[in-house]
N, C-alpha and C positions, 0 to 999 in steps of 0.2 A: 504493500500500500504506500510507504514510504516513496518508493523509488517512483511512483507518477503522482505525486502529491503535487507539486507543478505544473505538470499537465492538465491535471484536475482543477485546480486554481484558476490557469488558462480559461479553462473554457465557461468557468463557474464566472468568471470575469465579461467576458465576451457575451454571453447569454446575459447579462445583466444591465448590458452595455443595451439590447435590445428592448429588454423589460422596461428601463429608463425612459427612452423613447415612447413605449407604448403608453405608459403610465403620466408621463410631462410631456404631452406632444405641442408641435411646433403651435405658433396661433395660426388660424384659419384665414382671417378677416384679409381679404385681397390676394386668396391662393387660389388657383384655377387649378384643376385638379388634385385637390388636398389630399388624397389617400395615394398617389403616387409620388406627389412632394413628400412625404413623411417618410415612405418606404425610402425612398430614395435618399433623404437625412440621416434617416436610421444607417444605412447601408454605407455612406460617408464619414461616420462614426466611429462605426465599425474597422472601416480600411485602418482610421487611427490607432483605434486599441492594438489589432491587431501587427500592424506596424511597429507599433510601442513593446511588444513581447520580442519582435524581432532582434531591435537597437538594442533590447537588456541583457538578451542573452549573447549577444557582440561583443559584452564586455568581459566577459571569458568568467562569471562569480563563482569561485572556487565554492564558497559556502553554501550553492545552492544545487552541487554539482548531486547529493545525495536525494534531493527528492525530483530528479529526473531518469536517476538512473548513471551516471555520469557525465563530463562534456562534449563527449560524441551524442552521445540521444539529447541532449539537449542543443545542439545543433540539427538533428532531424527534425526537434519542434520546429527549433529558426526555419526550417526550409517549411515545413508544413505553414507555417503560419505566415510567409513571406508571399507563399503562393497562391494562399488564400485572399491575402491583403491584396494582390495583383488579379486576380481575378475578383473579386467585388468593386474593383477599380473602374472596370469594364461598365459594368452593370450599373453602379451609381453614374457614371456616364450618359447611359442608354435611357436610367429614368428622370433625372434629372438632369437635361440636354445644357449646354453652357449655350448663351444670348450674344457671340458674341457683335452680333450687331446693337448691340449695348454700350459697347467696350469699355466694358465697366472692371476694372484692376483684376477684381478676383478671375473672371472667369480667364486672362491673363498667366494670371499664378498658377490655376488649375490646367491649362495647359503647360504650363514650362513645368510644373512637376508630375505631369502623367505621361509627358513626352520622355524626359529625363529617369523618371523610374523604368520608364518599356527600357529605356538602352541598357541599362543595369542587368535588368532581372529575365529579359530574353536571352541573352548570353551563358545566364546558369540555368535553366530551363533546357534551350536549345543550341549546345556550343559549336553543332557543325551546322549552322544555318553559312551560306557565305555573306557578307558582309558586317553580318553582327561577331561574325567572330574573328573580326581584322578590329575591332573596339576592345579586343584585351589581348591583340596577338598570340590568341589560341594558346596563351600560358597563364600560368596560376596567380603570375607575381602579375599580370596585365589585369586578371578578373578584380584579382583582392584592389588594387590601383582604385580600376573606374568603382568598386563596389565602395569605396572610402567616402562618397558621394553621395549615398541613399539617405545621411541625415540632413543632406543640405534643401534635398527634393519632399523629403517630410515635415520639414519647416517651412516651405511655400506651400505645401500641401492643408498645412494649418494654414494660414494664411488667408487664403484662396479663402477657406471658410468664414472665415468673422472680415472680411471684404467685402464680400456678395452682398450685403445688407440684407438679407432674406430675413422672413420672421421665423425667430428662434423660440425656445424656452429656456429660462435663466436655468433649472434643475440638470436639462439633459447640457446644456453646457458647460458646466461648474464639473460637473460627472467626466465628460471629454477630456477637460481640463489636466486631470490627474494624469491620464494615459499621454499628452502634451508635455507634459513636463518629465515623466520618465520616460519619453523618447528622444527627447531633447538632451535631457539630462544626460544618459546613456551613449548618447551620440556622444559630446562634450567628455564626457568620461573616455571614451575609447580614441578618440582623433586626440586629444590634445594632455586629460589630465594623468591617464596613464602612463604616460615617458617620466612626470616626475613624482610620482606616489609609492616607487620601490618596489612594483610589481613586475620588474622587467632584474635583473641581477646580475652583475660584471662576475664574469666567467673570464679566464683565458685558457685557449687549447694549449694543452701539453705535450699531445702527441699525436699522430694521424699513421693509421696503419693501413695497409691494402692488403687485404689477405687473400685477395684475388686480383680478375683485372675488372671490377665491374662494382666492389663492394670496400667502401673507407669506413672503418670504426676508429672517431672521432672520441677524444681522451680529455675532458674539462675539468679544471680545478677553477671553486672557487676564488674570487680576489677578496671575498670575507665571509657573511655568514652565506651559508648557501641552499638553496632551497630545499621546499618540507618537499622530502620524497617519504612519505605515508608507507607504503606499501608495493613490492615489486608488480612487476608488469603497468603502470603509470609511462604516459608521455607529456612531455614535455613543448613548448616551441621555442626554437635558440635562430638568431639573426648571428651572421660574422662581420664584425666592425671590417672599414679597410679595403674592402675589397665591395663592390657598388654592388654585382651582382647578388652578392651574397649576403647585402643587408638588407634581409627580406625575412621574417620571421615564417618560418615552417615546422609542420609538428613532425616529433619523429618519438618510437616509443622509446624510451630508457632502457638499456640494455644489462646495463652493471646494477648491484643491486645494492638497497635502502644505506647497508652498513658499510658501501664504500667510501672513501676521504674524496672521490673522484666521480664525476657523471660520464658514462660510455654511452654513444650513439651508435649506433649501426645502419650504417647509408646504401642500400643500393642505387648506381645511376642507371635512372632511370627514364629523369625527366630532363627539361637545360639547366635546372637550379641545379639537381645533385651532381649531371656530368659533369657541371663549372665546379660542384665544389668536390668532386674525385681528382681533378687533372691542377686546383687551385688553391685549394686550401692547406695552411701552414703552419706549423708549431709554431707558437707565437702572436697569435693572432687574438683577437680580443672579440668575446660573442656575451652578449646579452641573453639571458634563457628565462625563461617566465613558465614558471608549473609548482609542483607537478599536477599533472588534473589525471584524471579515472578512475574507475572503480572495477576494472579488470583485474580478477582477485580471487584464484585458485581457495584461498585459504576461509573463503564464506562458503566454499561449495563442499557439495558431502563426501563419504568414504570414498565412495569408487568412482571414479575420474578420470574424462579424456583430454587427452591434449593433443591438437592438431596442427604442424604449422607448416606452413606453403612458402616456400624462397625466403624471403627474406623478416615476413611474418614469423619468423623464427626469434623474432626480438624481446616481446617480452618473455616468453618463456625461458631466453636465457638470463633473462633478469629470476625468474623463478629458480632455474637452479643455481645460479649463482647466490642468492639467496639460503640455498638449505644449509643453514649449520649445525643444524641435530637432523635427527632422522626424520625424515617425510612423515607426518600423519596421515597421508593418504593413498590408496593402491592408484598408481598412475599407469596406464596405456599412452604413451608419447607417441608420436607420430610426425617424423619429421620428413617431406617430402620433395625433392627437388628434381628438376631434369638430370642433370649430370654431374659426377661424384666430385670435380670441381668447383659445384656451386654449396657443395656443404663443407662450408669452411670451417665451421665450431662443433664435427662430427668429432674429433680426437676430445676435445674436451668436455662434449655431454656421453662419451663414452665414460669420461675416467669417473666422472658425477654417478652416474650409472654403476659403476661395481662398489658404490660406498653406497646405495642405498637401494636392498631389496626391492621395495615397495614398489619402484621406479625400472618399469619396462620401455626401455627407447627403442623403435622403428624406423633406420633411416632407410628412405626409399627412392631409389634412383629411379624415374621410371621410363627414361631413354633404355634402361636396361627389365625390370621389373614392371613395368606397364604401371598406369596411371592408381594411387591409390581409393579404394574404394570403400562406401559406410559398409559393404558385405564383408570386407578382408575385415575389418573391424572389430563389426561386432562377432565376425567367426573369433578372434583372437581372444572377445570378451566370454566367451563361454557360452554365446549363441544369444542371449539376452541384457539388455541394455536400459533397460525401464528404470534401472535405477542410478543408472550414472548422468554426472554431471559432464556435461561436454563443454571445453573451451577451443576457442578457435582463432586465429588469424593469419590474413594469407591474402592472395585477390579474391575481391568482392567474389563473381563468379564461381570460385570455387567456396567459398564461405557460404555461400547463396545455396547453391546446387546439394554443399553437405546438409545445412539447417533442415530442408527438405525432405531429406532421404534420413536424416535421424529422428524428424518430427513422423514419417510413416512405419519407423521402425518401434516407436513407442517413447521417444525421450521427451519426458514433457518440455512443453516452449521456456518456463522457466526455467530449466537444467543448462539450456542452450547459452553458452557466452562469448562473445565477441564482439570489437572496436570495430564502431563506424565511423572509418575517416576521410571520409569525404566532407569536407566542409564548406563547397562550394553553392 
């Protein structure tokens, strides 16, 4: 119940944001279709509240990472709720049409911010449209750029409304008001107050290793105190001072675990950020890191437990067993899977982990050689039944997607199932 108490909140918010309207409706006196004017107020409203959950959870609030589940599912609200607000955009459009042979300011503001949000939020929606996605050159550090913009289109967005001179109600306005001010706020928080509030923490690299040709695990000592790592399998996001490309905050999981003096990242390149920082990045070099956030956490889940990871989603689990300094509490089935015996680079070392703790069965799977692994190989290894184990997971979407599936028809309840969703786009 905990973990969607937020989401719950959300919507107990939004619904009320309705009731409001219904209960303090606009004044009548010189509306020409009132029962569409109202809808269409209400529905204006609404974009805001809903907008205003957007910009809060933008600001990454580590304290409120436990009644969503963590800050990956509390960026799946952001998306739910961003897409929602983008489509009732439309539709308060449709019923309440802008005059603008009026040319009266607001209806003004209300185009330059519904023009300006389509550019933003078509991009994360739709990123192989051609044109829209020459607006963030088809890269991350381009989206997150133009998306730095959606508070400045939510503030004319406000705007637009107490301009139009339309007849209002003092109640349902005072009510907007709140969701105004914490998306404003929020904004203001994340663009500007956050660089000097101590949430961001001077790190310098120590060391950069390439254990292959495709994968840097990146070696940070703090420059003083340094961040609350809670619990293993947590990620982080760290920018590198110095180097332009590479002062672009990106999350990556924690690899090294809780009781290190040092934070390990583990990089595969894969995108232009990580190949610039494989062929670019230096001992020496000065990164900012701001975490640690998630609630990916072997240690909540019960006796019998899987663990699956896919390339380079091998990351927090090796913060898991880096991690064991007495014996495991829990019977673990590992599952480590990659194309070629080359890309398992930390196979010697969750070997040696592996003969210090029974409990602890690792499967590494080539499957250039061994064919692709499957929930059937699995659950044969479990003893033909799985009902009651807990499954953790991380890897490509795709195959995370594709296991969930085939573990949810084998009997594992959707609660048992765990894995980061990092897409934050």
């Amino acid at each position: 119940m905990k973990r969607n108490l937020g989401n719950i909140i959300f919507i107990v918010l939004a619904l009320t944001t309705v009731i409001v309207w219904a209960v303090f409706p606009p004044e009548r006196e010189g509306v020409e279709n009132y029962a569409r004017y109202q809808v269409g107020m209400t529905i204006g409203s609404l974009v805001i509240t809903l907008m205003s959950f957007s910009l809060f959870i933008s600001t990454r609030p580590r304290w409120a990472e436990p009644y969503f589940g963590g800050l990956d599912k509390m960026y799946m609200t952001h998306r739910y709720t961003s897409t929602a607000a983008f489509l009732l955009m439309f539709v308060h459009l449709l019923i309440v049409p802008l005059h603008l042979v009026n040319l009266a300011l607001g209806n003004y503001l209300a185009m330059i911010a519904f023009l300006g949000i389509i550019a933003i939020v078509l991009p994360t929606l739709a990123p192989r449209i051609p044109y829209l996605n020459k607006l963030t050159s088809g890269t991350y550090e381009g989206w997150k750029s133009l998306h730095g913009f959606i508070g400045i289109f939510f503030i004319l967005g406000y705007l637009h409304s107490v301009t139009v001179r339309a007849p209002t109600t003092k109640v349902a306005i005072n009510w907007n008001q709140i969701f105004v001010f914490l998306g404003i706020g929020s904004y203001i928080y994340t663009e500007v107050l956050s660089r000097f509030l101590g949430k961001r923490v001077p790190y310098k690299v120590e060391a950069v290793h390439h254990p292959n040709n495709s994968t840097s695990e990146v070696v940070m000592r703090a420059k003083g105190k340094p961040i609350q790592h809670a619990h293993a399998g947590q990620f982080l996001f760290v920018r590198f001072k110095g180097d332009k490309s590479l002062d672009e905050a990106h999350p990556f999981t924690i690899s090294s675990a809780p009781h290190e003096d040092v934070v390990r990242v583990t990089i595969k390149a894969c995108g232009d950020f990580t190949r610039h920082l494989f062929q670019n990045l230096k001992p020496g070099m000065d990164a900012l890191v701001e975490g640690a956030y998630g609630m990916f956490n072997y240690k909540t889940g019960g006796d019998k437990q899987i663990w699956v990871a896919g390339g380079i989603g091998i990351t927090p689990f090796l913060s898991f067993l880096r991690d064991l300094k007495t014996d495991l509490a829990h019977d673990v089935h590992f599952y480590y899977t990659v194309r070629h015996p080359e890309e398992a680079v930390f196979a010697e070392e969750i070997d040696g982990i592996t003969k210090k703790h029974p409990r602890l069965k690792a499967h590494i799977r080539f499957s250039s050689q061994h064919g692709s692994l499957t929930v059937d190989d699995i659950v044969k290894n479990a003893g033909g039944n799985v009902n009651a184990h807990h499954v953790y997971m991380c890897g490509p979407l795709p195959m995370v997607q594709a296991f969930e599936k085939k573990f949810l028809e084998v009997g594992v309840s959707k609660d048992n199932i765990h894995y980061e969703e990092f897409n934050f786009k």
